[in-house]
matplotlib code that plots the C-alpha trace (Angstrom):
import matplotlib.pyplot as plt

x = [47.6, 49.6, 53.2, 53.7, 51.3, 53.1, 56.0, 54.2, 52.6, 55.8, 57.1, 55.3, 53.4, 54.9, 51.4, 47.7, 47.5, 50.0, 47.7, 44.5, 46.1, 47.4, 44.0, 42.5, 41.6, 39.0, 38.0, 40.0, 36.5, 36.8, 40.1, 40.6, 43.4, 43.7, 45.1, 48.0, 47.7, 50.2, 50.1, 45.8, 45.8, 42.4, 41.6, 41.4, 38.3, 36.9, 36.5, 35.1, 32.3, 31.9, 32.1, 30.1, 28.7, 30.8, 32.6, 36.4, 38.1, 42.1, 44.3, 48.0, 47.7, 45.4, 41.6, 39.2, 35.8, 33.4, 31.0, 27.6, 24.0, 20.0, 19.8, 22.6, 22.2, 18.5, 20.3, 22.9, 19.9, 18.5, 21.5, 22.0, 18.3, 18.6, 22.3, 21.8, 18.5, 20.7, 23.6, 21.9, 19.4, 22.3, 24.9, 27.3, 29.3, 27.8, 26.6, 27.8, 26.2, 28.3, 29.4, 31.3, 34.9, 37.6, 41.8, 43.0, 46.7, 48.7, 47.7, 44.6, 40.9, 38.1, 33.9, 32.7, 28.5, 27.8, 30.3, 29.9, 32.3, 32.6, 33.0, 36.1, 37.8, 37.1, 39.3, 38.0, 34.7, 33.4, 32.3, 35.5, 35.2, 36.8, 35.8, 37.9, 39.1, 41.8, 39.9, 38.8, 36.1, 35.0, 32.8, 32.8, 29.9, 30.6, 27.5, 28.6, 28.1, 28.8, 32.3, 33.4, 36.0, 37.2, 40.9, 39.6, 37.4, 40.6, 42.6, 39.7, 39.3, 43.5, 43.5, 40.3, 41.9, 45.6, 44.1, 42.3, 38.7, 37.6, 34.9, 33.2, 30.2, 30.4, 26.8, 26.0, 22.7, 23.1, 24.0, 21.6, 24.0, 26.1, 29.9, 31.4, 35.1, 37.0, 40.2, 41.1, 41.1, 38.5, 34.8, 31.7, 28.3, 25.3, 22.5, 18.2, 16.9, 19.7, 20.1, 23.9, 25.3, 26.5, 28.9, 31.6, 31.3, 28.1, 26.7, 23.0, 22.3, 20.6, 20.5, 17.7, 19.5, 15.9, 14.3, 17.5, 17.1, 13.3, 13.8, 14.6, 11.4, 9.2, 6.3, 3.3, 0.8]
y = [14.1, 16.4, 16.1, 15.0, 12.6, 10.7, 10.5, 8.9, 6.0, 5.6, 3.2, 0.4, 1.4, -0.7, -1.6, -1.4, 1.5, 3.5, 2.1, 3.0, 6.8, 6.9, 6.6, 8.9, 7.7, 5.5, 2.1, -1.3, -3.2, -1.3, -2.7, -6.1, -8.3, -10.6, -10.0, -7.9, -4.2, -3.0, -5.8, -6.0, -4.7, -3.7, -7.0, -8.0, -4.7, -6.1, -9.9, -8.6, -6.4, -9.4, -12.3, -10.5, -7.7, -5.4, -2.1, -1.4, 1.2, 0.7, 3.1, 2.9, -1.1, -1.9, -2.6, -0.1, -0.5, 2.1, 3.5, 3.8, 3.3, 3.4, 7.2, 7.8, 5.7, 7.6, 10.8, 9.9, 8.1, 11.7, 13.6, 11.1, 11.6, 14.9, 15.1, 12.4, 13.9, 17.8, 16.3, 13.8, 16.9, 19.1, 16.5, 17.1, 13.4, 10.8, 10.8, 7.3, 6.0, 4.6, 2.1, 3.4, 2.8, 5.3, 5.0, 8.4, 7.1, 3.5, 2.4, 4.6, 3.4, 5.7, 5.1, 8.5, 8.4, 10.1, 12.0, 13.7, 13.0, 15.2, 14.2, 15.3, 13.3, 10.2, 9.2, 9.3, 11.0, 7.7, 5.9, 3.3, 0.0, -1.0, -1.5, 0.4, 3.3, 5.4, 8.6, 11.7, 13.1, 17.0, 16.9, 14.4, 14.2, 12.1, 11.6, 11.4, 8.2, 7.5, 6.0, 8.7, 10.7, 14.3, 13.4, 10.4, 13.1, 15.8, 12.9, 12.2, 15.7, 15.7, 12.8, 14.2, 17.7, 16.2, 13.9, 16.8, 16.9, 20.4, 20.6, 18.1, 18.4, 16.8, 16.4, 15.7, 13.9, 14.7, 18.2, 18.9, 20.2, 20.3, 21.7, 22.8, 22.4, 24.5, 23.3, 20.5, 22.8, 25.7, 24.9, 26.7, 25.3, 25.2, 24.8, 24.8, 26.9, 28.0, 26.6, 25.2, 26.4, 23.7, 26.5, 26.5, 22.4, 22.3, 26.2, 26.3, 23.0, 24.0, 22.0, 22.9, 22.0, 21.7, 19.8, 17.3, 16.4, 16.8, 13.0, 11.8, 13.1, 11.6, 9.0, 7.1, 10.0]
z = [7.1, 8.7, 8.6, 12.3, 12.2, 9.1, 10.9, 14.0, 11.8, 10.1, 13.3, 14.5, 17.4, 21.1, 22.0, 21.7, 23.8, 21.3, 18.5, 19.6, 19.9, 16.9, 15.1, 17.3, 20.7, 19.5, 21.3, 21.1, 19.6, 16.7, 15.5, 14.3, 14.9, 12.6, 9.9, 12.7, 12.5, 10.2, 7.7, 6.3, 3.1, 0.5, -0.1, 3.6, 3.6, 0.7, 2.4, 5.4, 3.4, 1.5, 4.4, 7.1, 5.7, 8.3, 7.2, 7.6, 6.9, 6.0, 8.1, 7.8, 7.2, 10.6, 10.0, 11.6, 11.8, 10.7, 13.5, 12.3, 13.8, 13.2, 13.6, 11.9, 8.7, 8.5, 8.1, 5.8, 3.7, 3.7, 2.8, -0.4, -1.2, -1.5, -2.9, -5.8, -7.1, -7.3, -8.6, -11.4, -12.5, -12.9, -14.1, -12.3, -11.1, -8.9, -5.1, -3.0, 0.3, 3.4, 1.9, -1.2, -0.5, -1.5, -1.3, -0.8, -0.5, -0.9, 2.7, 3.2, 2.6, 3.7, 3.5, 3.8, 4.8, 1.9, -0.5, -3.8, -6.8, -9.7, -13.4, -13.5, -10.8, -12.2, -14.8, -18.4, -17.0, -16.3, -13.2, -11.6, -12.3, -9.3, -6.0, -4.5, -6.4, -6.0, -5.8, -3.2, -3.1, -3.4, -0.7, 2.0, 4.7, 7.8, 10.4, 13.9, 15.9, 19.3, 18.8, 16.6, 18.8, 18.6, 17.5, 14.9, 13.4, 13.6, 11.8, 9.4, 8.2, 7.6, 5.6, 3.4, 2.5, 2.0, -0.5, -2.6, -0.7, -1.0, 1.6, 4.5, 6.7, 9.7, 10.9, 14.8, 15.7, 19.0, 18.4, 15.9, 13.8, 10.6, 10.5, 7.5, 7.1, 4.6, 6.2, 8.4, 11.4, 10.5, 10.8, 10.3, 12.7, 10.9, 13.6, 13.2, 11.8, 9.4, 5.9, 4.6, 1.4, -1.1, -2.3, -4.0, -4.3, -5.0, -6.1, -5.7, -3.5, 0.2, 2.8, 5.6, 8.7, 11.0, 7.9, 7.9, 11.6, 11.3, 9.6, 13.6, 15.0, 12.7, 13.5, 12.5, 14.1]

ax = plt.figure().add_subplot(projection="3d")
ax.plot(x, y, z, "-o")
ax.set_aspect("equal")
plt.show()
């Protein structure tokens, strides 16, 4: 994250309002209480998976939960279709779906939708054994849901490349659309009809951006 923003989480914020703008704008029913923001640590996101099957991400010590739905879990099932059968054919590392949790710092646990790890991030060229490994992805894909915000996204894609991430796709259902970061503040729009390049992350892997979103439209007919 950038520099700024550190220093901003580095003080407990003087109410929920200061809180909910620190992590990006996003709204209060995402954020759990209990345990107090500030103080949950990885064990508190792995009960939660494990109690009620709900996803949390760890930001800063406060428990945020991860915005998904229907439409979107159909496209990140696509993308890891297409990304796992590419990356197992030309061994490359492993593909994870939304739930695959990752710390990219001490106090920082992330679920990308769908992210791509290469062999030689993980240690000893071997998959982690724990369940939540300290590790960054190359690539991480996020899929836009309706509580997603602009500034959680702009935080996001900080926290990705200052932990190593070398490229993520943000893809927009309601867009129609996939943008390619290269940086935290540079992206590239992908729209139908045009085709993404896996490059230099993943050198020869296409992506058909009206095939992708093709998956919303289908039906039994």
């Amino acid at each position: 994250m950038a520099s700024g923003a550190v220093a901003s989480r580095s003080t407990p914020p003087e109410s929920l309002a200061d809180l909910l703008k620190r992590l990006g704008d996003i709204s209060p029913r995402r954020v759990r209480m209990a345990p107090a923001p500030g103080t949950a640590t990885a064990a508190d996101v792995l009960a939660l998976e494990s109690r009620y099957n709900r996803l949390f991400e760890l930001v800063d010590g406060v428990l945020v939960e991860k915005a998904m739905g229907f439409r979107e879990s159909l496209l990140a099932g696509a993308i890891l279709e297409l990304l796992r059968l590419f990356v197992r054919r030309h061994k490359l590392g492993i593909v994870v779906g939304p739930d695959g949790m990752m710390r990219l710092s001490s106090r920082l646990i992330r679920i990308p939708d769908v992210a791509f790890v290469s062999w030689s991030r993980m240690p000893g060229r071997k998959i982690p054994k724990q369940p939540i490994p300290r590790l960054a992805p190359d690539l991480a894909i996020e899929v836009l849901s309706q509580g997603n915000t602009a500034k959680e996204m702009a935080i996001k894609r900080r926290e990705y490349f200052n932990a190593g991430v070398l490229r993520v796709w943000e893809v927009d259902p309601k867009k129609r659309s996939i943008t390619v970061y290269a940086r935290p503040d540079h992206g590239e729009v992908f729209r139908e009809g045009q085709v993404v390049d896996g490059a230099p992350v993943l050198p020869g892997f296409k992506l058909s951006v009206s095939e992708l979103f093709g998956e919303l439209d289908q039906s039994a007919d």
